[in-house]
C-alpha positions in Angstrom: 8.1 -13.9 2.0 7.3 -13.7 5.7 3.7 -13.7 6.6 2.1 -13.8 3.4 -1.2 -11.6 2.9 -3.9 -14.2 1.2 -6.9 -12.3 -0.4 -8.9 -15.6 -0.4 -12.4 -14.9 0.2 -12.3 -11.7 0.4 -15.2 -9.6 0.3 -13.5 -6.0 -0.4 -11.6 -6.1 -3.4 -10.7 -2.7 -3.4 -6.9 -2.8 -1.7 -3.9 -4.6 -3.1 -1.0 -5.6 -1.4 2.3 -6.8 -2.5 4.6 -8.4 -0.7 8.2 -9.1 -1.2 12.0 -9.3 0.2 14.5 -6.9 -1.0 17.7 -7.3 0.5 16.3 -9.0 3.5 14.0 -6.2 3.9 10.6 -7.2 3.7 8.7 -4.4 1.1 4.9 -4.4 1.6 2.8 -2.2 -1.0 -0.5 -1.1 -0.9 -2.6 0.4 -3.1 -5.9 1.3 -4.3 -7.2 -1.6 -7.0 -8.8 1.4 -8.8 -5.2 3.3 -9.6 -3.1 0.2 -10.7 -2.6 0.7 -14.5 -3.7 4.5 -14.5 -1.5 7.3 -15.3 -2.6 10.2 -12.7 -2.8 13.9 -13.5 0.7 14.6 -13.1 1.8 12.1 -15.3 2.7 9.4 -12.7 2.0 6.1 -13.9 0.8 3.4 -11.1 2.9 0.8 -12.6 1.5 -3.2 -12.5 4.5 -4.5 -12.1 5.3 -2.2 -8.6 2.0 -1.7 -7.3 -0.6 -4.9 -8.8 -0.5 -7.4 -5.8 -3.4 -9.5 -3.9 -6.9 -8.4 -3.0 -7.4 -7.8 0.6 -9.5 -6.1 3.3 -8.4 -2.8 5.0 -7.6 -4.5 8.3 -5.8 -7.0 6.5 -3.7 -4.2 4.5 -3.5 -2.6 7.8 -1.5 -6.0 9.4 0.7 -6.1 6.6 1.4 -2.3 6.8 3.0 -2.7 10.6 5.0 -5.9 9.6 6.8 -4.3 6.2 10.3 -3.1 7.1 9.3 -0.4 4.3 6.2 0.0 3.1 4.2 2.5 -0.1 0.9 3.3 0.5 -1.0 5.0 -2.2 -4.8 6.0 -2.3 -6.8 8.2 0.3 -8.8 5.4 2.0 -5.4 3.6 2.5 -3.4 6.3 3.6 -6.4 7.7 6.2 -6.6 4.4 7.8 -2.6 4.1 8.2 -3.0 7.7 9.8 -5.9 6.6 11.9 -3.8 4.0 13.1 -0.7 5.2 14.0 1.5 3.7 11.2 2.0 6.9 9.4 2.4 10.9 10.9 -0.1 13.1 8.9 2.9 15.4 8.3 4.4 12.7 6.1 1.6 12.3 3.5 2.0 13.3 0.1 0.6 13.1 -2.9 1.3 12.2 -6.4 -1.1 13.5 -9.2 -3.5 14.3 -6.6 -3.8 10.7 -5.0 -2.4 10.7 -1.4 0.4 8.9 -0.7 3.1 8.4 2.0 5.9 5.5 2.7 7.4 3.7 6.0 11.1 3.3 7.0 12.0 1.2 10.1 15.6 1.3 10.4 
């Protein structure tokens, strides 16, 4: 994996992020700790094995959010803050079950 997210010391344990190469692509996901493992109102399930990854901080999410080729954000503080920064349009948020979500291309 390039650039490998630590969540050593971290202070915020409420973001995950997973990191990993697919097809020389490298796939960052970020979630919400709260969601992994739940199934949300419309039935979704927030799968471990997709979404379970290391404990970071938001700004730390954030800097693995701009260097994923293609990235899954899922959760309202994550999403807002990818908004806030530039690394999502509003227009292209989502939601699943109620949970706001929205995904990264860079071709």
């Amino acid at each position: 994996m390039r650039g490998r997210v630590t969540g050593k010391d971290c202070p915020m344990k409420g973001l995950l992020v997973n990191e990993r190469t697919i097809q020389g692509r490298l796939l960052v996901v970020i979630c919400e700790e709260e969601l992994v493992g739940k199934r949300l109102s419309d039935g979704y399930f927030v799968d471990p094995a997709y979404y379970q990854g290391e404990p970071v901080q938001l700004e730390s999410a954030m800097v693995a959010a701009r260097r994923g080729d293609l990235v899954t954000l899922l959760g309202s503080r994550v999403v807002k803050a990818a908004v806030a920064r530039g690394l999502v349009d509003k227009d292209a948020v989502t939601s699943i079950g109620g949970v706001s979500y929205a995904e990264v291309y860079r071709v």
